[in-house]
Each structure stands twice: as structure tokens, then as C-alpha cells.
PALO-728806 format. One record per residue (C-alpha): x negated, y, z. Coordinates in nm, 2 decimals. Each point is the difference from the previous one (the first is absolute). Last residue first. Layout:
xx|yy|zz
X|Y|Z .
...
This chain:
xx|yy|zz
-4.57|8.25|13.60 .
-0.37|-0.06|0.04 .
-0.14|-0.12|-0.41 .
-0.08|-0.31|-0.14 .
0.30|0.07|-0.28 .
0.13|0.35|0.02 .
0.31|0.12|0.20 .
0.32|-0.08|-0.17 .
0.18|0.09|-0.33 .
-0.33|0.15|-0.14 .
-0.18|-0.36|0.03 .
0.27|-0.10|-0.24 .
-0.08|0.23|-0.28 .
-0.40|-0.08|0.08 .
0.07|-0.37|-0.04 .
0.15|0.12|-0.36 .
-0.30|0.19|-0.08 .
-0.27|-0.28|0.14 .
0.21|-0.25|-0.26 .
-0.02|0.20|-0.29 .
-0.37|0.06|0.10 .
-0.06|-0.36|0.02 .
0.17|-0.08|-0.29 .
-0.24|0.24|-0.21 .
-0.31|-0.11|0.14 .
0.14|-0.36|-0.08 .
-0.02|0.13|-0.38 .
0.28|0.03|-0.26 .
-0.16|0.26|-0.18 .
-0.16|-0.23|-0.22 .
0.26|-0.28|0.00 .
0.15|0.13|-0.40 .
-0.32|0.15|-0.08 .
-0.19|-0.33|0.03 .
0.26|-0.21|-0.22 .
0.00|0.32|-0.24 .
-0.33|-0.02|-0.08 .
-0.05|-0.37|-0.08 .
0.31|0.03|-0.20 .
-0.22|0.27|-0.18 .
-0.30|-0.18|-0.04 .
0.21|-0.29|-0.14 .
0.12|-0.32|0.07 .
0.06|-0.22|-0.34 .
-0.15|-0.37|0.04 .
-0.05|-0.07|0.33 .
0.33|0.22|0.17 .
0.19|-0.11|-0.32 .
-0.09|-0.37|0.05 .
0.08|0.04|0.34 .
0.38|0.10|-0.02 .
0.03|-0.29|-0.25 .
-0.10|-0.25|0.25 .
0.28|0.22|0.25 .
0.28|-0.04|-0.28 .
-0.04|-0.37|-0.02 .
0.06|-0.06|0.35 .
0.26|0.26|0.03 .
0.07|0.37|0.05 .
-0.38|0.16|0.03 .
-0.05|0.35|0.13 .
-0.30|0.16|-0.14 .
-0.18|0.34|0.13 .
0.09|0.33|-0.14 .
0.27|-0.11|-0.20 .
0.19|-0.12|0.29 .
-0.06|0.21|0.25 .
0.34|0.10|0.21 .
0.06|-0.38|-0.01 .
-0.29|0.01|0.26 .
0.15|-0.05|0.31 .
0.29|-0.21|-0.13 .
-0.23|-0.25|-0.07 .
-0.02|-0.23|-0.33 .
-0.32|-0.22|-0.06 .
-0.29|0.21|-0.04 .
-0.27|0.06|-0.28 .
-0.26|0.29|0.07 .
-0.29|0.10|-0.23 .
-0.31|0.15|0.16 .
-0.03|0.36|0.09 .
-0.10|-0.10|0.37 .
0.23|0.27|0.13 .
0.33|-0.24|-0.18 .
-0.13|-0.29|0.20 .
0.04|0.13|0.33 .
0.31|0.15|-0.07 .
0.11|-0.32|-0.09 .
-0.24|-0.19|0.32 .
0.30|0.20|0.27 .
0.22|-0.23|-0.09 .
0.35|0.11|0.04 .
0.19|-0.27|0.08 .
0.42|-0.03|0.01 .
-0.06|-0.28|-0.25 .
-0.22|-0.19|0.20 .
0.27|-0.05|0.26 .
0.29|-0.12|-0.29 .
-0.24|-0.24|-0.12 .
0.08|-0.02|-0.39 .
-0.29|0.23|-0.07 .
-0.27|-0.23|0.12 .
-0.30|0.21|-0.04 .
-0.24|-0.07|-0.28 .
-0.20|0.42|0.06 .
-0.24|-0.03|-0.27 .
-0.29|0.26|-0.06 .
-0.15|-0.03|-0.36 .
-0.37|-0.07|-0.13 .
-0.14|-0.04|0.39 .
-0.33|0.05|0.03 .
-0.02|0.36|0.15 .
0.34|-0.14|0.24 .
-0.31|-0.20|0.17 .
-0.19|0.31|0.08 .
0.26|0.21|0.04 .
0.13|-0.24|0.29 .
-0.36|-0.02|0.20 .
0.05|0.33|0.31 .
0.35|-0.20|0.02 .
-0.20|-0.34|0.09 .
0.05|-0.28|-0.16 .
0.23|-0.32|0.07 .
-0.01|-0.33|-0.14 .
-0.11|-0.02|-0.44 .
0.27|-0.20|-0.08 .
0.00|-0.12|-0.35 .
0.23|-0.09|-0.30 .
-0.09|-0.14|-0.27 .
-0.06|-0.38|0.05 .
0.28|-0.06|0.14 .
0.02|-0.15|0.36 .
0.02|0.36|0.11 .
0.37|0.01|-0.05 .
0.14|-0.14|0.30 .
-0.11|0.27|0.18 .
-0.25|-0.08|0.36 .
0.13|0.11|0.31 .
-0.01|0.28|0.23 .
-0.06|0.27|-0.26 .
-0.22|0.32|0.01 .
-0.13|0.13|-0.34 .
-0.15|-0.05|-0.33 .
0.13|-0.16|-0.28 .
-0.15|-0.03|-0.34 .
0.21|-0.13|-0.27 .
-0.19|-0.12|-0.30 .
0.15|0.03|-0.37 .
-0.13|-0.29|-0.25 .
0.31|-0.22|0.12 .
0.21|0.23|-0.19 .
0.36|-0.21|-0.05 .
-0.05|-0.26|0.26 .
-0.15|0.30|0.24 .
0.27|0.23|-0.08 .
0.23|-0.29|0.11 .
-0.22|-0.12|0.32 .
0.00|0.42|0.13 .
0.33|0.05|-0.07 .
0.16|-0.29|0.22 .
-0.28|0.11|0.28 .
0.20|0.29|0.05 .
-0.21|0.15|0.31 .
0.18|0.10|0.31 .
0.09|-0.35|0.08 .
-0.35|-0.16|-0.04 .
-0.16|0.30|0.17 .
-0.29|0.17|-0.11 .
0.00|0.36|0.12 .
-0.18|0.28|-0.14 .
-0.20|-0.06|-0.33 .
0.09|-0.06|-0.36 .
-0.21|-0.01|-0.32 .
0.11|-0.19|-0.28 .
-0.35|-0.05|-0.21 .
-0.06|0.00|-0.35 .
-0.31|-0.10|-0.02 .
-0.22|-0.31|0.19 .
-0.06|-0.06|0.38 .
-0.31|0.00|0.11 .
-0.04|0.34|0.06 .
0.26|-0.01|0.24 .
-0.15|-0.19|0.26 .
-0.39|0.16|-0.05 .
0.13|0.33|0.07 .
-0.03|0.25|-0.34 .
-0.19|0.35|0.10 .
0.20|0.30|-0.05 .
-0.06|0.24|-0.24 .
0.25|0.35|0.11 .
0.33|0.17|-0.15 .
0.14|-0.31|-0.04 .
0.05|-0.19|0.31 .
-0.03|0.31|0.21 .
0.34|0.11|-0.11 .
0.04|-0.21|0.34 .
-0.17|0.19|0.23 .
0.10|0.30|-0.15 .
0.34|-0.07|0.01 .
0.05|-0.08|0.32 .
0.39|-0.12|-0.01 .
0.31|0.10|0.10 .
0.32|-0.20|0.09 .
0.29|0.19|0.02 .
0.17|0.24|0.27 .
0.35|-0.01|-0.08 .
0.21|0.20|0.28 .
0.29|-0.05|0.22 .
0.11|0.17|0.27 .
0.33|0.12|-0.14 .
0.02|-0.31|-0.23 .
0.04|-0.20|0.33 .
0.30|0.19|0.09 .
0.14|0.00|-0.36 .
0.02|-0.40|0.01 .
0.04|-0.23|-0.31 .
-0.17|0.20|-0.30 .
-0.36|0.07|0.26 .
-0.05|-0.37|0.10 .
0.07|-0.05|-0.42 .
-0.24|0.19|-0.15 .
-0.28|0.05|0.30 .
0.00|-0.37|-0.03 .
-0.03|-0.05|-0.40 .
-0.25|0.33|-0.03 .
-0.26|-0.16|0.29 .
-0.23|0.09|0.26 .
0.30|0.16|0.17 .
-0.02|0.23|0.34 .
0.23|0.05|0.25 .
0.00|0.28|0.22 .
0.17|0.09|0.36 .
0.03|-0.38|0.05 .
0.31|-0.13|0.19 .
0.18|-0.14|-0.27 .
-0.24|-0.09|-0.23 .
-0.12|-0.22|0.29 .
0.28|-0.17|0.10 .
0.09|-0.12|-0.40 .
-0.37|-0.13|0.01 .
0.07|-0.18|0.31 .
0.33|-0.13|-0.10 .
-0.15|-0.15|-0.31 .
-0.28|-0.16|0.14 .
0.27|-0.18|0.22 .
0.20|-0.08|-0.31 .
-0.29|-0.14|-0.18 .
-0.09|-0.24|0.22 .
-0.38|-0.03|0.14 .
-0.16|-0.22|-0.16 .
-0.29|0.18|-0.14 .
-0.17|-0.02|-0.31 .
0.20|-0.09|-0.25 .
0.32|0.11|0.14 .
-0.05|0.37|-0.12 .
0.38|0.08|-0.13 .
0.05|0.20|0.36 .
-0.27|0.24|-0.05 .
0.09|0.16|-0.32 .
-0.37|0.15|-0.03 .
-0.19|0.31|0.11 .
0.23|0.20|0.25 .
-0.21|0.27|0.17 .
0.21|0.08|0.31 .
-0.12|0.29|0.19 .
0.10|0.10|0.38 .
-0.08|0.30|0.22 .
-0.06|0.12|0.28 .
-0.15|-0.36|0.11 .
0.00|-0.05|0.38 .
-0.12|-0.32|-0.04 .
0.33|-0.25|0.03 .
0.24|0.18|-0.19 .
-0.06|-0.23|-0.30 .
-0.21|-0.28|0.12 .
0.22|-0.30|-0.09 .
0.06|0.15|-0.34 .
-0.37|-0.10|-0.10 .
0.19|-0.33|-0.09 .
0.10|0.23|-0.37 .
-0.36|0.06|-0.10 .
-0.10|0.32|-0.11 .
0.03|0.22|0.31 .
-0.18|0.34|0.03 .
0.06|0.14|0.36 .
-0.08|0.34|0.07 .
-0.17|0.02|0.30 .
0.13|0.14|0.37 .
-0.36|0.04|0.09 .
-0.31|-0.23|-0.10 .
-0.30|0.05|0.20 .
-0.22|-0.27|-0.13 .
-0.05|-0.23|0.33 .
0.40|0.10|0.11 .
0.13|-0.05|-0.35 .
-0.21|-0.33|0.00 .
0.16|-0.14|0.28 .
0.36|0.13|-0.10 .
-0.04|-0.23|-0.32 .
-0.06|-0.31|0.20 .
0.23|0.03|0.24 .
0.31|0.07|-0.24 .
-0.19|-0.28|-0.27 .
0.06|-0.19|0.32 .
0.31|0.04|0.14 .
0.22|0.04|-0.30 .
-0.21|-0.38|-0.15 .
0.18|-0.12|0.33 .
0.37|0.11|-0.06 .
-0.05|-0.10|-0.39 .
-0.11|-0.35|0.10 .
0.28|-0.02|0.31 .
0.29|0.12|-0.34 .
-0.17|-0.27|-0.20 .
-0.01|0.04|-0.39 .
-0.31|0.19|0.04 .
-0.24|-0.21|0.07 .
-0.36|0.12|-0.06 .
-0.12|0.03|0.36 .
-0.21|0.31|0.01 .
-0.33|0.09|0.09 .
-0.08|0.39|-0.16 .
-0.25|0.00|-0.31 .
-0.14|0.33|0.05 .
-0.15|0.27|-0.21 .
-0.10|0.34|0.12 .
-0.02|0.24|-0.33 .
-0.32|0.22|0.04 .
-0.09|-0.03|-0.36 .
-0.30|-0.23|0.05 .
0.24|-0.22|0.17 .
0.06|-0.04|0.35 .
0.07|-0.36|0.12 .
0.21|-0.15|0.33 .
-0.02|-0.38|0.00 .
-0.19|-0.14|-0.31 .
0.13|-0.40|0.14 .
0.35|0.08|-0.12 .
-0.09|0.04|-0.35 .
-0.18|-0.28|0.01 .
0.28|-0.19|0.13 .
0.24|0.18|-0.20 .
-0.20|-0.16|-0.33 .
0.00|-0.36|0.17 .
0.38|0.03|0.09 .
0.08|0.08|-0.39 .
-0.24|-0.28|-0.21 .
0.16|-0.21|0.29 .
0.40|0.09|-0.09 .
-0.04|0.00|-0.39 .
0.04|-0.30|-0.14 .
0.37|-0.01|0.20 .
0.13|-0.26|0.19 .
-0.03|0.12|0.37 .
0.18|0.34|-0.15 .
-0.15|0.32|-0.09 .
-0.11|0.20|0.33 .
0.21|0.28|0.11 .
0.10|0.35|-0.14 .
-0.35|0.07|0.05 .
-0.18|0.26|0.28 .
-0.18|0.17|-0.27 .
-0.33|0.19|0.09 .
0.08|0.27|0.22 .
-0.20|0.31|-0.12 .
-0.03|0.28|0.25 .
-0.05|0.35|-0.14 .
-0.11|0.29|0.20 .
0.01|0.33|-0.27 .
-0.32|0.15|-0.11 .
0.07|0.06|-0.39 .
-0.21|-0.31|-0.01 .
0.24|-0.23|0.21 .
0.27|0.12|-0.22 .
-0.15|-0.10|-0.32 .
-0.11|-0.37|0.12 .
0.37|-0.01|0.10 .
0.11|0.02|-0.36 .
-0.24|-0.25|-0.15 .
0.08|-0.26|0.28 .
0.41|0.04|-0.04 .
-0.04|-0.03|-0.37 .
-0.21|-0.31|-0.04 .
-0.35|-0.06|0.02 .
-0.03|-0.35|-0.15 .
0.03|-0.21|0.31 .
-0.18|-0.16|0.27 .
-0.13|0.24|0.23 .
0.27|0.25|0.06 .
0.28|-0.26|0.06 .
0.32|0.06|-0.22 .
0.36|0.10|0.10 .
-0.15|0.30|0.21 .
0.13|0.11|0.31 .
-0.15|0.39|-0.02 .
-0.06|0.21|0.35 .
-0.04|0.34|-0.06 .
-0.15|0.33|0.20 .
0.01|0.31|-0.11 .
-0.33|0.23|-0.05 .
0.00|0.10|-0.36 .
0.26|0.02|-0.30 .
-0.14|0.10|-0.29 .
């Protein structure tokens, strides 16, 4: 495992307020192994519009995030939630926001001892900084179709997409969360297939078989809701989840309950019925308790949203190491699986997708859900990724180290 380098990560999530995602899990590892990691917590792509639902739900969360400075974690990782203006679509914006995170971020490499770092970017408006730090190297982890995200954000498209198109260009490796972009980024250009590489989702798998290899005590919140339950959690937002589905399944099977649990910004239509129920946020240590209780694990997403569609939802392999039944709506990502978990193909096919996860699951599907994520650990991405950060590392003089 690679030890003693040095690497900044821009992150396209915060560290505080999310589901740990990939980008968190990973860098946890290579803070361990004894490597100097600073986590920037996600600079945006720009705020949502004046008229969106979502804008003060989203400047009260940076706020807070904002106001825990410079953090080490129990791991060692250095977290930071860097000022920044969050206008992009100005040229003077993105001139300014260059100056500062550049400021900023060669602060804390002086205080921490960071030299000529490895820079992990996962956020296309990091570009401003590429070249700026003294990196020896550069790492694009690609994690959605960037430019199709106009729900949060509203920044254009085609700037986003310039960005993105900068970065692959200039990284020395690109990673892919997901089949559907590694697929087609790698068929239209050679030179980025060169330097390309698929490094997928993972998942801690014992925490999460957890949910059935061990008694857990039933929370108060979901005890009181009757059997079968729909259990989802991650995030809860009204255009990520198909709310369509969830009122006609509810109008044909109003005995099922959907529990949601998760971050959102605003409330979903959809919890005005009587069945479903949001349960807020828990904590990561707290998921196998909850996903204990659940009878299946749902994931509604809007499939006819072109940006959800490139997902790859890190809660599937999440689900499948609980053991418990899995009903999805179509991904690319997980085509590969069908059988092992179930992929619905209507509104009428996903109701009858759950009757045969309540009424006919198995032992032995049970098995084969947790064999087919069991060695797909985060321990396991890490490495892959510590060994390919090694190959580079030998094409120059080692990360955090004198030339």
C-alpha cells in the first residue's frame, strides 16, 4: 500500500453531510496507510437558481460546513471547506474563486507539509487549480455526466462541459465510477482510453451484511410503521426520485410502506400519502440497523432522466451485502446483474418485481446477492487505486518527497 505521498482530493460532496460516498471511503484508506491526505469539501458547480426549492436548504448546509474551518478526522484525513464564490458562469467569478481556493490550499500545504501532491479532482470547477500547487501529478475521477445536471446548479451545460472535456485531457488518469461513461468516453477517443480505467463503486461489506448476520434493536420511527416495507436510503430528491412510480404502486398496493431515509433539500411530493415516510437523515455507523427492518430494498429512481441514468448508486451494492431482496429501476450499472438482484421495466412490472422478492426469495438468492459484492470491498478499491498511484509515482520522483 502505498505510503508517505501526499494528496489533495476536490470532492463533489462535503465530508459532513452526506452518505459516505466513494471519494471519502477511498481517502480514509490512504490516510491510514500513512499517506498526507487533504479533503476539499466540494466547491459546487454553482448555486441552483433564485427560483429553485432548493437554493436555502443548500446555502444553510455550506454555511455550516463552512463554519468547521480546517478538521482532522479520526483517520488522519485534513478536511476543509475552502471560501469560494459559487458563480461559475462569470469569467471575473472563476478568476477570483483561482485565487482563493490557490491561497487557501497552499496554506494548508505549508501548515501540513504537503510537497508537489498528487492532485485528485472530482469535480469538473476544480479545473481552476490544475497546475496551480505544484501537483506531480493529476487524477480525474469522473462520477456522473456532468453537463446533463441542471437541477442543481445553474451553471450551463456547455461550460461544465468544456471543463470536463479540459480535464480528461490533461489528467495523467481518469477514473470511471460508472460502466455507461467509461463505455462510451473510452469508444469515442483512443487517447483518453489510454489512461483510462474503471474503478467502481465498492462497498463495506461487513458493515452492511451486518443487517442480517446480527439482532438489531427496532428504532422507535420505524417500528411504527406496519409490514412490507420499501426500504430506500441515500438521497431524497424530488427529481432524482420517480415519484410517478411511487403514487401508482401505491394506488395498486396501498398496504406496502416506503421508508425513505436520507439528505434532501426539500420535502417529496409523495409524502402526503399515507404510506410512505421519511424518516430525515441517520448516521452511516445506524444504516444496518434501519436496512434490518426493511422487507425489500427499493432503489424508485427516475429512469427517464438522462443524468440519473448515467448513475451508479453506490446503496445497490449496499443493499446486495445486507442479504436482503433488491428491486431497481433500470441502470446501465447493474444490467450486468439482473437475476441476481431485480431490475423492473415498467410500472406494473416493478409491483410484480416485489411480490416475488416478498413472497419467493430464497436462502440461496440471499447468498448469491452477498457473494456477488463480497469481494467488492472499499479495501479493495483503495489498494487498486494506491497501485496505480504507485505506477505513476515511478514516472517522477515520489509524492511528498525532495526532488
Amino acid at each position: 500500500m502505498l505510503k508517505d505521498a501526499s494528496i489533495i482530493c476536490f470532492a463533489g460532496e462535503d465530508w459532513w453531510y452526506h452518505h459516505q460516498h466513494s471519494k471519502n471511503h477511498i481517502m480514509r484508506r490512504l490516510a491510514r496507510a500513512g499517506n498526507k491526505v487533504i479533503f476539499v469539501n466540494s466547491i459546487s458547480m454553482g448555486l441552483p437558481s433564485l427560483t429553485s426549492v432548493d437554493l436555502w436548504a443548500k446555502i444553510k448546509r455550506k454555511l455550516k460546513s463552512y463554519a468547521r474551518l480546517v478538521r482532522r478526522t479520526e483517520d488522519g484525513v485534513i478536511v476543509v471547506s475552502p471560501l469560494t464564490i459559487p458563480i461559475y458562469s462569470n469569467a471575473l467569478a472563476r478568476t477570483l474563486n483561482r485565487g482563493l481556493l490557490v491561497a487557501q490550499i497552499r496554506l494548508l500545504m505549508v501548515a501540513f507539509n504537503l510537497r508537489r501532491p498528487i492532485l485528485w479532482i472530482a469535480i469538473p470547477t476544480a479545473r481552476e487549480v490544475v497546475g496551480k500547487l505544484g501537483e506531480s501529478a493529476l487524477i480525474y475521477h469522473v462520477s456522473d455526466k456532468y453537463d446533463l445536471n441542471q437541477m442543481d446548479h445553474a451553471t450551463p451545460g456547455s461550460l461544465i462541459s468544456e471543463m470536463h472535456k479540459d480535464l480528461l485531457q490533461r489528467a495523467d488518469l481518469v477514473y470511471f465510477s460508472g460502466r455507461k461513461l467509461f463505455d462510451e468516453e473510452t469508444a469515442s477517443s483512443p487517447a483518453i482510453a489510454n489512461k483510462a480505467k474503471l474503478l467502481e463503486h465498492g462497498v463495506d461489506y461487513d458493515h452492511f451484511a451486518s443487517a442480517t448476520s446480527r439482532e438489531w434493536p427496532e428504532e422507535a420511527d420505524i417500528a411504527a410503521i406496519p409490514h412490507p416495507r420499501l426500504g430506500y436510503f441515500g438521497a431524497v430528491e424530488p427529481w432524482l426520485i420517480d415519484q410517478r412510480l411511487i403514487r401508482y404502486v401505491s394506488l395498486k398496493r396501498p398496504e406496502w410502506q416506503w421508508v425513505f431515509l436520507g439528505l434532501r433539500a426539500s420535502p417529496l411530493e409523495v409524502e402526503a400519502l399515507a404510506n410512505v415516510h421519511y424518516l430525515g437523515s441517520k448516521p452511516y455507523s445506524e444504516m444496518p440497523r434501519y436496512a434490518a427492518r426493511f422487507d425489500v430494498c427499493v432503489l424508485p429512481w427516475a429512469s427517464d432522466n438522462e443524468w440519473v441514468a448515467y448513475g451508479s448508486a453506490i446503496k445497490v451494492r449496499e443493499y446486495l451485502a445486507t442479504g436482503k431482496p433488491v428491486v431497481i429501476t433500470p441502470l446501465y450499472e447493474y444490467e450486468h446483474l439482473d437475476g441476481i438482484l431485480r431490475i423492473s421495466r415498467g410500472y406494473d412490472d416493478f409491483i410484480t418485481k416485489v411480490e416475488d422478492a416478498l413472497e419467493r426469495d430464497t436462502e440461496t438468492a440471499r447468498k448469491a446477492r452477498q457473494d456477488a459484492v463480497r469481494e467488492s470491498t472499499w479495501d479493495v478499491r483503495a489498494l487498486m487505486a494506491s497501485d496505480d498511484m504507485e505506477e505513476l509515482f515511478s514516472k517522477s520522483p515520489p509524492l511528498g518527497k525532495d526532488d
